[in-house]
C-alpha positions in Angstrom: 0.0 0.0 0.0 2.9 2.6 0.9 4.6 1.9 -2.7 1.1 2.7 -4.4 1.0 6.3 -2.0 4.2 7.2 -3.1 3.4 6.1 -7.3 0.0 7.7 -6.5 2.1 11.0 -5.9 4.2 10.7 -9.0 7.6 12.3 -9.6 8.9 15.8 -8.4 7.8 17.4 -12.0 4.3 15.5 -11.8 4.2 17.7 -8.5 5.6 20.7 -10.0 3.0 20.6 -12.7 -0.2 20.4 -10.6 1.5 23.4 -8.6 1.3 25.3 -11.4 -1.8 24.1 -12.6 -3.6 24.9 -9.1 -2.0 28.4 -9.1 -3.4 29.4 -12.4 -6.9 27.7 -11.8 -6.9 30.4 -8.5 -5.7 33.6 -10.8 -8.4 32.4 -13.5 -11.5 33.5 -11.7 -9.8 37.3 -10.8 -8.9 37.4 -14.3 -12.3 36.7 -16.1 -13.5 39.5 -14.7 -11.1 41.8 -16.9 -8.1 43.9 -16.2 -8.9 46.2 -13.3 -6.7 47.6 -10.3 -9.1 44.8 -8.4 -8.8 41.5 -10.5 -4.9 42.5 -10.9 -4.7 42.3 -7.0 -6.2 39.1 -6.5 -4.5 37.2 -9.1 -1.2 38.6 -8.6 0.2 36.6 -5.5 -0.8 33.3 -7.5 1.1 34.5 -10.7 3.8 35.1 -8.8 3.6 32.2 -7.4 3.7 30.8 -10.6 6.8 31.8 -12.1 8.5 31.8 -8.6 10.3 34.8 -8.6 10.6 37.4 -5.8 8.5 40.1 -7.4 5.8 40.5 -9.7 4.2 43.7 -11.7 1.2 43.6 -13.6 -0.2 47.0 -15.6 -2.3 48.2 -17.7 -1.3 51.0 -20.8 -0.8 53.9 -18.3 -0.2 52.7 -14.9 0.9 49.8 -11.7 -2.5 48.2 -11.3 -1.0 45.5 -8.7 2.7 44.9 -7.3 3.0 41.5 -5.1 6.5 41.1 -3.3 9.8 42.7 -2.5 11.3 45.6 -3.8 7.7 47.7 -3.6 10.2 50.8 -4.2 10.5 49.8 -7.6 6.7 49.9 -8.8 6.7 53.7 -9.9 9.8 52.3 -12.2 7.5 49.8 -13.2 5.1 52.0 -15.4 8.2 53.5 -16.9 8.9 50.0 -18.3 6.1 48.9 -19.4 6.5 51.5 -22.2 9.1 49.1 -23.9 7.0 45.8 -23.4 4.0 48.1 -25.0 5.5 50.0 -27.6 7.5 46.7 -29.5 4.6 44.6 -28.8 6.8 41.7 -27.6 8.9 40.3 -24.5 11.9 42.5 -23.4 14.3 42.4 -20.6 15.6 44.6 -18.2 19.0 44.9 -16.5 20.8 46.1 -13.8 21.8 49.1 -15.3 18.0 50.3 -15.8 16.6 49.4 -12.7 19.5 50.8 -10.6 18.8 50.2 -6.6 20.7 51.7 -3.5 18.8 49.3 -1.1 21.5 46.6 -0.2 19.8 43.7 -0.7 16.6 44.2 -3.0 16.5 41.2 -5.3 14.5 43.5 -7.6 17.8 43.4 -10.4 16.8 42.3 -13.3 13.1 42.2 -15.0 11.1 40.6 -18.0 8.4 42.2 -19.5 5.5 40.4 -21.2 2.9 42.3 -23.0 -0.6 41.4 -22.7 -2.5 41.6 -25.4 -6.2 41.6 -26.2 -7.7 40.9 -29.8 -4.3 42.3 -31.3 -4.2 45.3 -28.9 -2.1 45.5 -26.4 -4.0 46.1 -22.8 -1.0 45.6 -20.3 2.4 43.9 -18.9 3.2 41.5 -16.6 6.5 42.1 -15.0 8.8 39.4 -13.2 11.9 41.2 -11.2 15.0 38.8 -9.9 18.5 39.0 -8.8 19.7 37.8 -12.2 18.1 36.9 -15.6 17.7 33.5 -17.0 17.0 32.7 -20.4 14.2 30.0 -18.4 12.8 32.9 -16.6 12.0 34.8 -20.0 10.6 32.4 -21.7 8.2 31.3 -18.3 7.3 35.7 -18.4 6.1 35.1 -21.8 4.1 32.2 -21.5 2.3 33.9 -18.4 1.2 36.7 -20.2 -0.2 34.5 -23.1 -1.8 32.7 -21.1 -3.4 35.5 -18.9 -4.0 37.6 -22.3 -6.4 34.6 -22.6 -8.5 34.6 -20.0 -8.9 38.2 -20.4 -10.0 37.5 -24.2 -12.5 35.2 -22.3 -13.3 38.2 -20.2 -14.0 40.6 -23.3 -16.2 37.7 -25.0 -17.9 37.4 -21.5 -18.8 41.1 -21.5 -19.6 41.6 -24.7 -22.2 38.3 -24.9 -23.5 40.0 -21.7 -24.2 43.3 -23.8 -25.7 41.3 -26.3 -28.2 39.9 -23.8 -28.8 43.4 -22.5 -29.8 44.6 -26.0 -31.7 41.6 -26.7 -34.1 42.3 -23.3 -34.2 45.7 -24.8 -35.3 45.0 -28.1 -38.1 42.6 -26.6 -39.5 45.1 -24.2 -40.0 47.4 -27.1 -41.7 44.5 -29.2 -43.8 43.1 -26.5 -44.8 46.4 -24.3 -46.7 49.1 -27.1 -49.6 46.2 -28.0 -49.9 44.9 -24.1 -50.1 48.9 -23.1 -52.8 49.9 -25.3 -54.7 46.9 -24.6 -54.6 46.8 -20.8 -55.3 50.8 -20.7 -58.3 50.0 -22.6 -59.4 47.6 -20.5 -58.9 49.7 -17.0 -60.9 52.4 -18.8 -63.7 50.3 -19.5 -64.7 49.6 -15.9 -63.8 52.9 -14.2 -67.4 54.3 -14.1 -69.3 50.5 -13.9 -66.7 48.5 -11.4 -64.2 51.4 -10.5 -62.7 49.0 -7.5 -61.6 47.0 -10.4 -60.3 49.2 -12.3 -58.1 50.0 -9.2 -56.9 46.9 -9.1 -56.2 46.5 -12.5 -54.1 49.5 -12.7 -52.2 48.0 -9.5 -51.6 44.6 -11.2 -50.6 47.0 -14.4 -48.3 49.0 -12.2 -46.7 45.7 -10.7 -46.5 44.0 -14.2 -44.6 47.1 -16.0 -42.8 47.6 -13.2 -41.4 43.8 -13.4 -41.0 44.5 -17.3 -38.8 47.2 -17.1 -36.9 46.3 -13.9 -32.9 47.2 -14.3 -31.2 44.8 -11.9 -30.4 41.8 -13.7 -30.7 39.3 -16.8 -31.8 36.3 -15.1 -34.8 35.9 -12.5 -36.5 32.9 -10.9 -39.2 31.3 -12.3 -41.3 31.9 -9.2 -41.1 35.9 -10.5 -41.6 35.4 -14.0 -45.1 33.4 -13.3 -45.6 36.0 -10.8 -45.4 38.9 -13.3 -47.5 36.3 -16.1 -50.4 36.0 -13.7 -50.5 39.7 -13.8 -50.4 39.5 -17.4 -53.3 36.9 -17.5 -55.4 38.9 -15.2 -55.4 41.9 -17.4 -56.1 39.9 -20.4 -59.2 38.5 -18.5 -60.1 41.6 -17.9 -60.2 42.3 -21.5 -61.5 38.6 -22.6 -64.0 38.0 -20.4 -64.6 34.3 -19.8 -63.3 34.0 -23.6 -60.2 33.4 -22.1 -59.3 29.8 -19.6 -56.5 29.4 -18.3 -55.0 26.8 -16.4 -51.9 26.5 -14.0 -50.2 23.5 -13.2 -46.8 24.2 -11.2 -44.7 22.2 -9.4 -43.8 23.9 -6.3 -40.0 22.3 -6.9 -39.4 24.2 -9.8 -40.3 27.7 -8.9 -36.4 28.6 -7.6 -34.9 27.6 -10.6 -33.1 30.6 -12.3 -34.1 31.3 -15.8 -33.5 34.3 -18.3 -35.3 37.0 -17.5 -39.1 37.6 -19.6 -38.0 34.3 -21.0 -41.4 32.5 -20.3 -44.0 36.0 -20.7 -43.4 36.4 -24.4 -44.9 32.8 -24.9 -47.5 33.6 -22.8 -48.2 36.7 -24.9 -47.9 34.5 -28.2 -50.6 32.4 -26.9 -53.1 34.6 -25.8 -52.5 36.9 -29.2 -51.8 34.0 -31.8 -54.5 31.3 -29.9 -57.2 33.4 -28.7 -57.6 36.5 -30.2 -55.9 35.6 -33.9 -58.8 32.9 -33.5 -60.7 35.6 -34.7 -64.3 37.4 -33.1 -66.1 34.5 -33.9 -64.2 32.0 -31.1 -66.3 31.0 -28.3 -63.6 30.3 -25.6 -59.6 29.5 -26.2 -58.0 27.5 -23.5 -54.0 28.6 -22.3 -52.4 25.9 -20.4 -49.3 26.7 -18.7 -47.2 23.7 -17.1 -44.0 23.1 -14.9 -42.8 20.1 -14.3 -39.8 18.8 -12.4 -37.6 16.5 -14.1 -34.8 15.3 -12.8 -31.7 18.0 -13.1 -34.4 19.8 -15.4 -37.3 22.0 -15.2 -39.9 21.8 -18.0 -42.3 24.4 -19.0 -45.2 24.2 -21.5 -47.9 26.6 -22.9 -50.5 25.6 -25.3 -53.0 27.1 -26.3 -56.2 25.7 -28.6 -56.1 28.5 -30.8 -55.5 28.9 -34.9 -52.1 27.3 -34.9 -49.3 28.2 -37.4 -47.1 27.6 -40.5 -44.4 25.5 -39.2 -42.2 26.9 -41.3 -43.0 30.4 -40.3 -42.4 29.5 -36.5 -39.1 27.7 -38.1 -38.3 30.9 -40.0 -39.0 33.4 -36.9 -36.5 31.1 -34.3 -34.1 31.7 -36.7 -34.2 35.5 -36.6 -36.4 36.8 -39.4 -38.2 39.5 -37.3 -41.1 40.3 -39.8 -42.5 36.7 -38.3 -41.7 37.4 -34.9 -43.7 39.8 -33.3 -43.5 38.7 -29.7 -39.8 37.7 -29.6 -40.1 34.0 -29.7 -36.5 34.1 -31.4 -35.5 36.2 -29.0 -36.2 34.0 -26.5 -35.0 30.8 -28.5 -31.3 32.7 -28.6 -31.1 34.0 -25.5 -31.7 30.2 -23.8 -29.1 28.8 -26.1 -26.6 31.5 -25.4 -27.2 31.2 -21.5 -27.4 27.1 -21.3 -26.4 25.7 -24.8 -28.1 25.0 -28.1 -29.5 21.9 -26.0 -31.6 24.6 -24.3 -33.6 26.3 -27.1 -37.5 26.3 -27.4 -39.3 23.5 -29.0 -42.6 24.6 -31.3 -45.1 21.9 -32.2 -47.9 23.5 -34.1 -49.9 23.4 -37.5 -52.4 25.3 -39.1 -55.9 25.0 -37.2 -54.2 22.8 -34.4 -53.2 25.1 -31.6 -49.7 25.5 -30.5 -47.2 23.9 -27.9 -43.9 25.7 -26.7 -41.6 23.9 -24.6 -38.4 25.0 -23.1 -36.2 23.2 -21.2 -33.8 24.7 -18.6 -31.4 22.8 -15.8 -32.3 23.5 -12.3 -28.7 24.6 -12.1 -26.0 26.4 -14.3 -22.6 27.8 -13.3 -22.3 31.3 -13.3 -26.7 31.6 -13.8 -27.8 33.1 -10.5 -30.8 35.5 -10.3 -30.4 39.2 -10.3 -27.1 39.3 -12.1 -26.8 41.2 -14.8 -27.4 44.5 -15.0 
């Protein structure tokens, strides 16, 4: 059993290597989130742990964002250069004679400096000081900054999908909030002078639903809050329908924490009250909405139907794709922004035909790394 331990170990460079490996999966998560003054400082001390040397520098274009290590005398020298890292766009080295110390003692001698660079701009440095230069401690310099130039690459696509989801929440409050508005206002007005305690609560429930529409403090939300904000929705359609308009909840309480993309499930809703019921046409006695949750496993599963007119297949194809003369309510919105949060595993799944209602189902896991409600912004 001892002489599988000490196999089970492996050799000295077996350790070495998950070392390094451990020290760069703790700078990663600092990293990702860009290069700032902050994520410099707490992914400094496990670079430098990295490369091992006795001092570390890392920089933006203009100033020392972090310093970890001895020599702390030398960080104003540090910005100075950077400049020759930055304006070559490569590796250089620095020697005694440039960063001249009086301090007996400072190991801070000789430097390399790595430029980091960022979709072929160049963002920063990262700077490794030591007594003397080695030709191993260069080419170690270099492959730092690659590899941190990566994971702030990573950081920039991370930011800019965000943006992208930003805009895409944007663009489907515009589509889904003029045609709701009108509708809803109409309705309140129509029972101020016969039911005006109605009409009071109406505009509350409107008040709650727009405010829950146009909230500003994150892209994701539990589902608990979207149905919330749909029941809203529902009531003010009934108010508008009449009995024309039956609905029917079925929720599993287990579900209602899971985190999903915010007005991810609404814009269904919306499609099946406008597309089942009242694209019916006057004539429609009563259209049925069913909205279901179930619990699956590591899934949540959510369904709306409605009994309504149904569609062209290949228009609902043709709108998931993006062709926004068919997709008035966002459904491709909504199909895009579940892929880009979970996967294309995660996209909505249409089942409809002409004069045979429509089904949506999406699919979502009950958790996601890095999917928590209320982020965002």
């Amino acid at each position: 059993m001892r002489g599988w331990r000490r196999r089970h170990l492996g050799s000295e460079a077996d350790r070495a290597a998950f070392r390094a490996l451990h020290q760069a999966s703790l700078a990663s998560p600092a990293l990702r989130g860009g290069l700032t003054e902050s994520s410099a400082a707490r992914a400094i001390g496990h670079l430098r742990a990295l490369l091992g040397t006795p001092a570390l520098a890392l920089t933006d274009t203009a100033s020392v964002l972090a310093w970890d290590g001895d020599g702390a005398h030398h960080r104003d020298q540090a910005t100075v250069v950077a400049l020759l890292a930055i304006e070559r766009g490569s590796t250089r080295t620095i020697d005694r004679g440039q960063l001249g110390c009086p301090t007996g003692g400072c190991p801070v001698r000789t430097g390399v400096v790595s430029p980091l660079v960022v979709d072929d701009r160049v963002v920063g440095t990262v700077q490794a000081f030591a007594p003397t230069l080695t030709a191993g401690l260069v080419r170690a310099t270099d492959e730092v900054a690659k590899w941190v130039s990566a994971q702030l690459e990573l950081a920039e696509l991370d930011a800019s999908r965000n943006r992208l989801m930003e805009a895409e929440v944007r663009a489907l409050r515009a589509q889904i909030s003029p045609h709701f508005v009108y509708n809803s206002l109409g309705a309140i007005a129509s029972f101020v002078r016969t039911d005006p305690d109605r009409a009071r609560e109406l505009l509350l429930e409107f008040a709650d639903f727009t405010r829950y529409s146009f909230r500003r403090h994150g892209e994701f939300t539990t589902l608990a809050e979207e149905l919330r904000s749909i029941e809203r929705y529902l009531l003010l359609e009934q108010a508008r329908f009449g009995d024309r308009l039956q609905v029917t909840l079925n929720i599993a309480p287990e579900v209602l924490p899971v985190v999903v993309p915010f007005l991810c499930i609404q814009p269904l809703v919306e499609n099946a009250v406008r597309h089942g019921l009242e694209g019916a046409g006057p004539d429609r006695d009563v259209g049925h909405l069913r909205i279901v949750a179930h619990d699956r496993g590591h899934e949540c599963v959510v369904e709306v139907e409605d009994d309504g007119a149904g569609e062209d297949p290949e228009k609902v194809r043709r709108a998931l794709a993006g062709d926004a003369e068919l997709d008035s309510v966002g459904l491709g919105n909504v199909d895009a922004r579940l892929r880009t949060t979970f996967g294309d595993d995660y996209g909505l799944v249409v089942e409809t035909a002409p004069g045979a209602g429509t089904k949506v189902i999406v699919r979502v896991p009950k958790f996601a790394p890095g999917v928590t409600a209320g982020a965002g912004s």
